[in-house]
Structures are given as structure tokens and as C-alpha cells.
C-alpha positions in Angstrom: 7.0 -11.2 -41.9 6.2 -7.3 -42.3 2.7 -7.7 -40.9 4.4 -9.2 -37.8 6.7 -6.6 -37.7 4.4 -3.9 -38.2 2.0 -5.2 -35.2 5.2 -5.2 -32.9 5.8 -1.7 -33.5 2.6 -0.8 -33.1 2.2 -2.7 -29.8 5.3 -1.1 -28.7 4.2 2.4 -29.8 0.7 1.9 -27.6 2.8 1.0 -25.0 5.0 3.9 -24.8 2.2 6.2 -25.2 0.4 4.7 -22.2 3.8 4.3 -20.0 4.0 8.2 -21.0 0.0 8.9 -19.7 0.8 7.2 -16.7 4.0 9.2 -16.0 2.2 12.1 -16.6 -0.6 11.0 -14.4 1.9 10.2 -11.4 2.4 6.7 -11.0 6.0 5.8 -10.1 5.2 2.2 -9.3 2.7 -0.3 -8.7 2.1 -2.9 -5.8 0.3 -5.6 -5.6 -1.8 -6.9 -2.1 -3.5 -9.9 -2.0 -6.2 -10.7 0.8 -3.6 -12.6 3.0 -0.9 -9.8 2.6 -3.5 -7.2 3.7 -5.4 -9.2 6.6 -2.3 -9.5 9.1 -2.6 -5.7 10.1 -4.7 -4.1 7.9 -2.2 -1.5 7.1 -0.2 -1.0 3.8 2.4 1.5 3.4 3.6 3.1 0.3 5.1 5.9 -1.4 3.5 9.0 -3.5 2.7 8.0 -7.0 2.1 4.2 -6.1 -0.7 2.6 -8.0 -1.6 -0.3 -5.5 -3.3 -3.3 -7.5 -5.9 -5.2 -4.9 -5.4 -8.9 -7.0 -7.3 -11.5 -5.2 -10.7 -12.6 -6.3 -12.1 -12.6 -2.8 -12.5 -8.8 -2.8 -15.7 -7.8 -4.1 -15.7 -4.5 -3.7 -12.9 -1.6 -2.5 -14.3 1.8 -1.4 -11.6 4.6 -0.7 -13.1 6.6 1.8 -13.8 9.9 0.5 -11.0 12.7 1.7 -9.0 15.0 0.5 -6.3 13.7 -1.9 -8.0 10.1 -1.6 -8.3 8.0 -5.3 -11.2 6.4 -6.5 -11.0 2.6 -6.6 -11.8 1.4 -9.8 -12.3 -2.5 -10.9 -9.8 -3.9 -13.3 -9.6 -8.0 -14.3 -8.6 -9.9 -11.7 -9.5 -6.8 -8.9 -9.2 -3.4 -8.5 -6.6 -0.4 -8.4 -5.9 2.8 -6.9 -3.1 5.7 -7.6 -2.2 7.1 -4.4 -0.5 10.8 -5.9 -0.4 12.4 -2.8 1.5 11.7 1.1 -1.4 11.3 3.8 -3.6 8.3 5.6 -6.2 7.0 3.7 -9.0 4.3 5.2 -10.9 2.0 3.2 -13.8 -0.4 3.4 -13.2 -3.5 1.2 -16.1 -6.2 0.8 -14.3 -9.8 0.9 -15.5 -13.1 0.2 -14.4 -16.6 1.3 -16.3 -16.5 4.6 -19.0 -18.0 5.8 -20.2 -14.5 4.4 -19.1 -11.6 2.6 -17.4 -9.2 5.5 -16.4 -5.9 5.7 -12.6 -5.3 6.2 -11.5 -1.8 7.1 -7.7 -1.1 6.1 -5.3 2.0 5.8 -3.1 2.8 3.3 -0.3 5.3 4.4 1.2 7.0 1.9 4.3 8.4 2.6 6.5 11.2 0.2 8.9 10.1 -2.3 12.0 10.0 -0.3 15.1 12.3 -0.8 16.8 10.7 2.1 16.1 8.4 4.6 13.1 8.9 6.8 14.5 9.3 10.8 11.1 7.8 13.3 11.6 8.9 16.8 11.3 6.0 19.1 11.6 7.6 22.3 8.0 8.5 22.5 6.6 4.5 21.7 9.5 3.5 23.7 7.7 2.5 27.7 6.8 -0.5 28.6 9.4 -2.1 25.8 12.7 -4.1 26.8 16.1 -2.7 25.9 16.2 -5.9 23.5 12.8 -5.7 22.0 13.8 -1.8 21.6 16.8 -2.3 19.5 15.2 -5.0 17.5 12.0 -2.5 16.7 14.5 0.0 15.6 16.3 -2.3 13.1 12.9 -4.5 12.0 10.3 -1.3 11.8 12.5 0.9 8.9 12.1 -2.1 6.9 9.1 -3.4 7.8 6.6 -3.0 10.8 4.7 -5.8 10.6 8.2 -8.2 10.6 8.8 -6.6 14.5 8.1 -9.7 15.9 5.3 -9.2 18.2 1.8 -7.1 18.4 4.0 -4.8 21.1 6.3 -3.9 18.8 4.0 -3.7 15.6 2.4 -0.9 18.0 5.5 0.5 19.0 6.6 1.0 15.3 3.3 2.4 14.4 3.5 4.9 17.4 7.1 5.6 16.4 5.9 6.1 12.9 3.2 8.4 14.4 0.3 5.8 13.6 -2.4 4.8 16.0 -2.9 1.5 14.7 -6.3 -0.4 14.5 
């Protein structure tokens, strides 16, 4: 009975150490994006001091392209990770399986700041060649989520809005 004890709080003490190092490090939270999350538009969107775990055993390789606040992908089981620390666009390259080949599939992630508030997009520039109707509903379906706007006019609209020039 002690010796299970003992392992327990020794488990728990690694654990707190490493949620600690990781604190420390910046991560705030972690996502996870499979191949079929990803592939719709290419684009994920997250805050600072998100560690975004690529889990799907079709990628075969993730490459960050090299820029100025950009993380290093490295493998872990099952895939690999990133900590995005800093606001900004990054692009990456990642090597997929499943195909008829392995392909290369370019991808963004935009990191946005750690919000104090809510984030206010300007519409009015992405708004021509919209309808009043499809307006509205961008402006209600693109603060949650741009890719649930309903149509590739509107994803573009909400990227535009967003001040992303989408693939």
C-alpha cells in the first residue's frame, strides 16, 4: 500500500513540475488538428501561448516555415507539436500520406493575442459584392468561426474582414 502511495505522489510531483515548465515556457493551451480538421481551408487560428498538437498518422512530416517568432515542429507519438508564444501568420509545409502519394499541403496558422476583450473585425472593407443577408450572417458566423460562414464568399469575406488574404 505505501509503495503505491509513494509512486502516486511521485507521479503527481513530475507532473506539477512539468505543468510549471510549461507555464513558464508559455503554453496556455493546447489544440489538437487532425488532417480532415485542417484540409477544409488550410487555415487554423489560435491564440498566443497555444501548443497546437498535429494528431493524425497521415502527416509525415510538419515544417514551420522559418520567420521571426515561428516554433520549431517537433515529432511527438502519434504526430507532432508546435508552441505558438507569439501573435503573427505563420505558413507551413506538412508532408501527408493517404494519397495515391505523399503530397505537400501548405497551411497557416494565425495566431492571434491573448484577448483582454473582444476582438472588433471591420466588415465594411470585405463587404462588395455580398447580400445584406449573407452580410449579417458573416458578421454573426465569422467571430466564432470562419470556416462555419456558409459559403467560399463568405469564408473570404471573413478572412478579408479579419485582414487575411486567404489561399
Amino acid at each position: 500500500m505505501r509503495r503505491s502511495t509513494l509512486a502516486v505522489s511521485v507521479a503527481a510531483a513530475v507532473l506539477a513540475l512539468g505543468a510549471g515548465a510549461s507555464a513558464a515556457d508559455g503554453l496556455q493551451s493546447m489544440t489538437m488538428v487532425t488532417l480532415d480538421e485542417l484540409l477544409p481551408t488550410r487555415i487554423l487560428e489560435i491564440e498566443a501561448g497555444t501548443e497546437v498538437v498535429f494528431a493524425d498518422p497521415r502527416f509525415l512530416s510538419i515544417e514551420v516555415v522559418p520567420d521571426d517568432g515561428a516554433p520549431e515542429a517537433r515529432r511527438i507519438a502519434g504526430g507532432f507539436t508546435a508552441l505558438f508564444r507569439e501573435a503573427g501568420t505563420f505558413r507551413f509545409i506538412c508532408i501527408v500520406s493517404g494519397y495515391e502519394r505523399a503530397e505537400r499541403v501548405p497551411g497557416e496558422v494565425i495566431v492571434r493575442p491573448r484577448p483582454g476583450g473582444a476582438a472588433l473585425l471591420d466588415f465594411r472593407a470585405a463587404r462588395p459584392g455580398v447580400t445584406e443577408q449573407e452580410f449579417e450572417l458573416a458578421q454573426a458566423e465569422c467571430l466564432r468561426d470562419p470556416r462555419a460562414a456558409g459559403s467560399i464568399v463568405l469564408f473570404r469575406m471573413c478572412m478579408q474582414a479579419r485582414g487575411i488574404i486567404p489561399f
